[in-house]
ZADONU-927240 format. One record per residue (C-alpha): residue in one letter; x, y, z. Coordinates in steps of 0.02 Angstrom, whole numbers, plus 50000, padded with zeros to 5 digits. Layout:
AXYZ/...
END
This chain:
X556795393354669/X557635390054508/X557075373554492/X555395377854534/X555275389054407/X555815379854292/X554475367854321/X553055381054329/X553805387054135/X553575369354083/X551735369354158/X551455387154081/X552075379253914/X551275366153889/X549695373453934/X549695386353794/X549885375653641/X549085362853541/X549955347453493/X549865340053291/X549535323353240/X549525319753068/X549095302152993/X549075293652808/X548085282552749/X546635278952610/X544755272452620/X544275256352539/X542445255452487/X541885235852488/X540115233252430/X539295243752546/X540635245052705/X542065259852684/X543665254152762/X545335264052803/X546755254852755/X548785257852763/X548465269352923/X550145277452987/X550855291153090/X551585302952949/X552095317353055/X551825326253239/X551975342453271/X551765359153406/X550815373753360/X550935389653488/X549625404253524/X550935415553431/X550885433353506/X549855429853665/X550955417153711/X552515426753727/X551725441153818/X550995428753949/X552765420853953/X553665436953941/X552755444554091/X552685428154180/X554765429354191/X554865450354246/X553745444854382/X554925430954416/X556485439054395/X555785452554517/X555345440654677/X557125433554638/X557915451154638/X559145453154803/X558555467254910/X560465476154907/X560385478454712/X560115493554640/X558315485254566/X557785480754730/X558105495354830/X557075504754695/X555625491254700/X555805491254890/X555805511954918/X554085514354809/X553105500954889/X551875507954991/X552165511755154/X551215520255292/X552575526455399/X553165534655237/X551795543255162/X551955559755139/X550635572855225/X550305586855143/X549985601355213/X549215619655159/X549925631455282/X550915631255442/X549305634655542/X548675617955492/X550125609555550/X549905618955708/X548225615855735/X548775595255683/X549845597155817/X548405601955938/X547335588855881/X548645578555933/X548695585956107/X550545589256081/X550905607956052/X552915605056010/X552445591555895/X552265605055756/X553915609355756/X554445591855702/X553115589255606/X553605606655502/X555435600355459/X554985582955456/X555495573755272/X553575565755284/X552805583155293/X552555593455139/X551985612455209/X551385621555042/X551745639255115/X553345635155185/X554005632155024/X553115644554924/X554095656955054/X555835646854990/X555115649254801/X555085666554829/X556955670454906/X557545659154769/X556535668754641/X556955687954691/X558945682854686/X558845686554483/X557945703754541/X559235711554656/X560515721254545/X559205720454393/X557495726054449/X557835732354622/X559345738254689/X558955729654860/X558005715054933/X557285728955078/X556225738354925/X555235721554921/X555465711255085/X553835709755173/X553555714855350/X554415702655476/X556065699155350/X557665707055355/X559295706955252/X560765699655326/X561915700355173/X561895699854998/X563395691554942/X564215689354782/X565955682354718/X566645690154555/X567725675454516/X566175663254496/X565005674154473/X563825665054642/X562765675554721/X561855674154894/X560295682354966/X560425677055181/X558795685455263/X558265681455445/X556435680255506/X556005678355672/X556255660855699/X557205654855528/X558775661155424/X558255660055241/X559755656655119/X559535659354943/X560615653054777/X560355662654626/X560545651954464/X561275651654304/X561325668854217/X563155671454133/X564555663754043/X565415661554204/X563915652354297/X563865640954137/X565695636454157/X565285631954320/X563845620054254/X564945612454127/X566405606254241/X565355592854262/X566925578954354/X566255569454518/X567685574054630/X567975569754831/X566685582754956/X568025591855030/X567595609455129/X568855621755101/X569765631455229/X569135646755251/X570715657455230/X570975649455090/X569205652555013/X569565670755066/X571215676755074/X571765691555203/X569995690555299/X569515685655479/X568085675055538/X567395675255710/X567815663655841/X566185656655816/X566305655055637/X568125646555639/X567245632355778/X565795627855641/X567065626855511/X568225613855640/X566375605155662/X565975602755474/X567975596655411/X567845584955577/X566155577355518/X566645573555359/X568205566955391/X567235554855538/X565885550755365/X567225543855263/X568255533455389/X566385526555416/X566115521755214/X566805506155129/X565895505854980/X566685525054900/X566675542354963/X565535554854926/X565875563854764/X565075581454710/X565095589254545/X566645598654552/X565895615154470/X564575616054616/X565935611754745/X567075626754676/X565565638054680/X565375634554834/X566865636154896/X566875654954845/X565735661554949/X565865647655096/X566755659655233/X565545675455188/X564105664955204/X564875656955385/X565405675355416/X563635681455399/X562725670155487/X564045667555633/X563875685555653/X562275684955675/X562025672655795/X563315681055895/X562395698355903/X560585686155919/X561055671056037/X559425667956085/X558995665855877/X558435645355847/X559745640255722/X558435635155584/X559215636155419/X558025636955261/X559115634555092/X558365636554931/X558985641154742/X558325639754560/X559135629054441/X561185629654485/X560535639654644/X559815624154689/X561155612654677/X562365625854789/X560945623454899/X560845605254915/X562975608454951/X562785621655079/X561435612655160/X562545598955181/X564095609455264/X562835618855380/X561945603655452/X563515598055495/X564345613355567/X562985622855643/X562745611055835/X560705606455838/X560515615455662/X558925610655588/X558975611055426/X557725611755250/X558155613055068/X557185615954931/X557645616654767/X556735620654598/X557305612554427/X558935606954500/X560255595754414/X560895581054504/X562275587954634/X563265571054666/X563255553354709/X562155540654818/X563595543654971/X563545560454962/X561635560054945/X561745547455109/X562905560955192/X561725576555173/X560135566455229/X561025565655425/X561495582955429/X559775588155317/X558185585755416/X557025587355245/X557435589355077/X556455593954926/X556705595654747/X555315602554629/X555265597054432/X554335606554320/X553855591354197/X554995587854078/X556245601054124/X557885595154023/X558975603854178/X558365589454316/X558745575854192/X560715582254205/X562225577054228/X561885560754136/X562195548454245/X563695535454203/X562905517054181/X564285508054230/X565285512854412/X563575519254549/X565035529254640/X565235541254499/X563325540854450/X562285558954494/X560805556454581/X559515569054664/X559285571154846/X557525572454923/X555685569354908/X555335573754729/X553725586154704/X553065585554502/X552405601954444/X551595606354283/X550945622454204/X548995616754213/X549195620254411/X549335600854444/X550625595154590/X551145576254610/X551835574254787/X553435559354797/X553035550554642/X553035534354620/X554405526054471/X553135524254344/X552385541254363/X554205550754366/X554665542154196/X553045542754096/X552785559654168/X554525568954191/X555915557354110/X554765552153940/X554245571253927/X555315582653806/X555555598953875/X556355613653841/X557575626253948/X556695640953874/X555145636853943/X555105622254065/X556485627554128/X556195646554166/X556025652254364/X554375662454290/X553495645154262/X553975638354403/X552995650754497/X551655650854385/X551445631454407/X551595631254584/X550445647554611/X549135638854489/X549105624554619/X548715639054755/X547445644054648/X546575628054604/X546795621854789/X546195637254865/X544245637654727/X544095617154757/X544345620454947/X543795637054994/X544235647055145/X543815636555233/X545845629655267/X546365645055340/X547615649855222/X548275666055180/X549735665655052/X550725680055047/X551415685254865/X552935696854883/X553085712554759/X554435707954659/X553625689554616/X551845697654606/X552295709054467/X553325695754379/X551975682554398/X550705697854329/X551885701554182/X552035683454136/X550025681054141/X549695693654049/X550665686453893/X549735668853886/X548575667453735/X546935663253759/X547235647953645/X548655641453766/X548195624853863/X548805633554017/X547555648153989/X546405644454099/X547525641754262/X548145659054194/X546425668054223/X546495656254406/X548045666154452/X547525683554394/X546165680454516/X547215672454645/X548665689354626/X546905701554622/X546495696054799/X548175695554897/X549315709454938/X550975708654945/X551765714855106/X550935707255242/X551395692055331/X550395679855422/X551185672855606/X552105659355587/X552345643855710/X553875643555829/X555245632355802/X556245636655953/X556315618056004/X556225610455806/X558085605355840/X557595590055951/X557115580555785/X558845579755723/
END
């Protein structure tokens, strides 16, 4: 292949210039005959199409360079995951009821509950519902002293948890068929600490007794935690090329509130047997990286836990083998990027050793505040769109626009497609009057005015507090 193209440079080469001959000599006029006399080859010479040339060279040797890239670098597993591929497309879908009635179509009822957590199926309301327990964990202790004075009909608390010492806090709410799990983000000094310890250390669960000392856990609770130190150690005896790393400051978070959260749910379960363990994790912005961690330690202590994270202007959580270790205990991941949110784009990522460079876990979803969603973009999209983008944590950043930008794409989908879809999105009170407030402070000379007067309209005609029936996922675990 070398030598080939070698040979096809040569070709290209010599096909793009002009060659110079230059000659001396003098005429000789004799009566009526002109003759040249003293003719000689003075000098020779290679003249090039300047710019053109190199670009057609230039371009001629990236395309070469990438049929000769090996398919284990890290080049060609990026070339190799964004080629298109029909048995990875994603399919997106409005509402649960459509994947329901997909399922149907299908003639396969309990299709829809792998279809809901698969990673190739994007369900628009499903996440708005995660949007919304991420988003109401900066409301409880500020705007409302509990999550039950804005809940909507079919929700319940579980536990509200919160650790002093890291300042983490946890909304855990149970619907009939999924326990929600919310991570609120970064508010204090304290949660920025936590952001700024920013080493790649070993995953390691801690022991629950340790994470709280002079409490009990259940029987149940002590057999998950057993289940999730017994599955990582079996991970890493597995890996030869590193361990999975974390960013230490999540990790520690974690770790703080790792037995209530066990506690909770195990008790739970225990009084509710017959509950489908369906775990939905979720968080804003630090929230979202404890998310992608807890994720991770339920999927693998929880037996046939089905799991889904979602996260919203996340930072990287840790490396490729840690990334490789959540996706078997994670059945879908997602992580949302308001474009050009500065958050996302941390920690930087080292150029030199892959086993202490941050990635993200997921399918990546690009929002923007004109109501415009890009679903699993492709390389050049994410960097002319996200990484070449200068944003700014004051406003990219903010949970507000998140749920402006991803309510503006309610909006614009719902006028382009009618009512005809079947979908009724349900706003709860606390993100309603948020959403309102924020709306109301747009000028009318903003470039995101006009999917501002979309979502006045859009809040004007739902009501918060009602919730449409949602699709069983009593037998969701088989896909895992």
């Amino acid at each position: 292949a070398f030598g080939l193209s070698i040979l096809l440079c040569g070709v290209l080469y010599c096909s793009m210039i002009d060659v110079i001959l230059g000659y001396s000599g003098h005429f000789s006029l004799n009566d009526t005959n002109a003759e040249i006399v003293n003719l000689s080859l003075a000098s020779t010479g290679v003249q090039s199409w300047g710019f053109g040339f190199l670009l057609v060279f230039i371009v001629y040797m990236l395309s070469l360079l990438g049929f000769l890239t090996p398919l284990n670098s890290c080049l060609g597993r990026a070339i190799v995951r964004n080629l298109p591929r029909d048995d990875q497309m994603v399919q997106f879908f409005a509402s649960e009821q459509q994947v329901r009635d997909h399922a149907i179509s299908m003639q396969n009822q309990r299709l829809a509950n792998r279809i809901l957590f698969d990673q190739r199926t994007f369900c628009l309301e499903s996440h708005l519902t995660s949007w919304q327990m991420a988003h109401s964990t900066y409301h409880i202790g500020s705007l409302y002293s509990t999550c039950s004075e804005f809940l909507p009909e079919g929700f319940r608390e579980l536990g509200y948890i919160c650790c002093p010492a890291s300042d983490t806090h946890v909304l855990v709410t149970a619907s009939h068929d999924k326990i929600h799990i919310a991570f609120r983000g970064t508010t204090s000094l304290r949660n920025a600490r936590t952001d700024l310890n920013m080493r790649l250390v070993p995953l390691a669960w801690a022991v629950d007794q340790e994470a709280a000392p002079g409490s009990s856990i259940s029987a149940l609770g002590t057999r998950w935690a057993e289940r999730a130190r017994t599955a990582l150690a079996q991970f890493d005896a597995s890996q030869v090329a590193g361990r999975a790393r974390v960013h230490a400051g999540f990790l520690s978070a974690w770790s703080t509130v790792q037995h209530q959260v066990v506690a909770t749910i195990a008790g739970f379960f225990e009084a509710n047997p017959e509950h489908p363990p369906v775990f939905v994790l979720s968080g804003h912005s630090l929230g979202g990286a404890l998310a992608c961690v807890a994720g991770a330690y339920i999927g693998s202590a929880v037996p046939r836990a089905a799991v889904q994270v979602s996260t919203w202007g996340c930072p990287r959580p840790g490396n490729h083998v840690f990334r490789k270790f959540s996706e078997i205990y994670v059945a879908s991941s997602w992580c949302f990027f308001q474009r050009g949110d500065p958050i996302t784009k941390t920690p930087p990522q080292s150029p030199f050793s892959r086993d202490h460079r941050y990635i993200h876990h997921g399918v990546e979803v690009l929002v923007d505040r004109h109501g415009q969603l890009i679903l699993d973009p492709s390389i050049i999209e994410h960097v002319l769109l996200h990484r070449c983008k200068r944003g700014t944590v004051s406003v990219d950043h903010k949970a507000v626009v998140y749920m402006f930008s991803i309510v503006g794409f309610l909006a614009r989908l719902e006028r382009e497609r009618g009512e005809s879809t079947g979908f009724t999105p349900v706003l709860w009170k606390n993100c309603s009057e948020k959403l309102s407030a924020f709306t109301s402070t747009l000028p009318s000379s903003a470039p995101e005015s006009e999917t501002g007067k979309l979502v006045d309209q859009f809040l004007r005609r739902t009501q918060a507090g009602s919730r449409p029936a949602l699709i069983s996922v009593s037998s969701a675990l088989q896909m895992v």
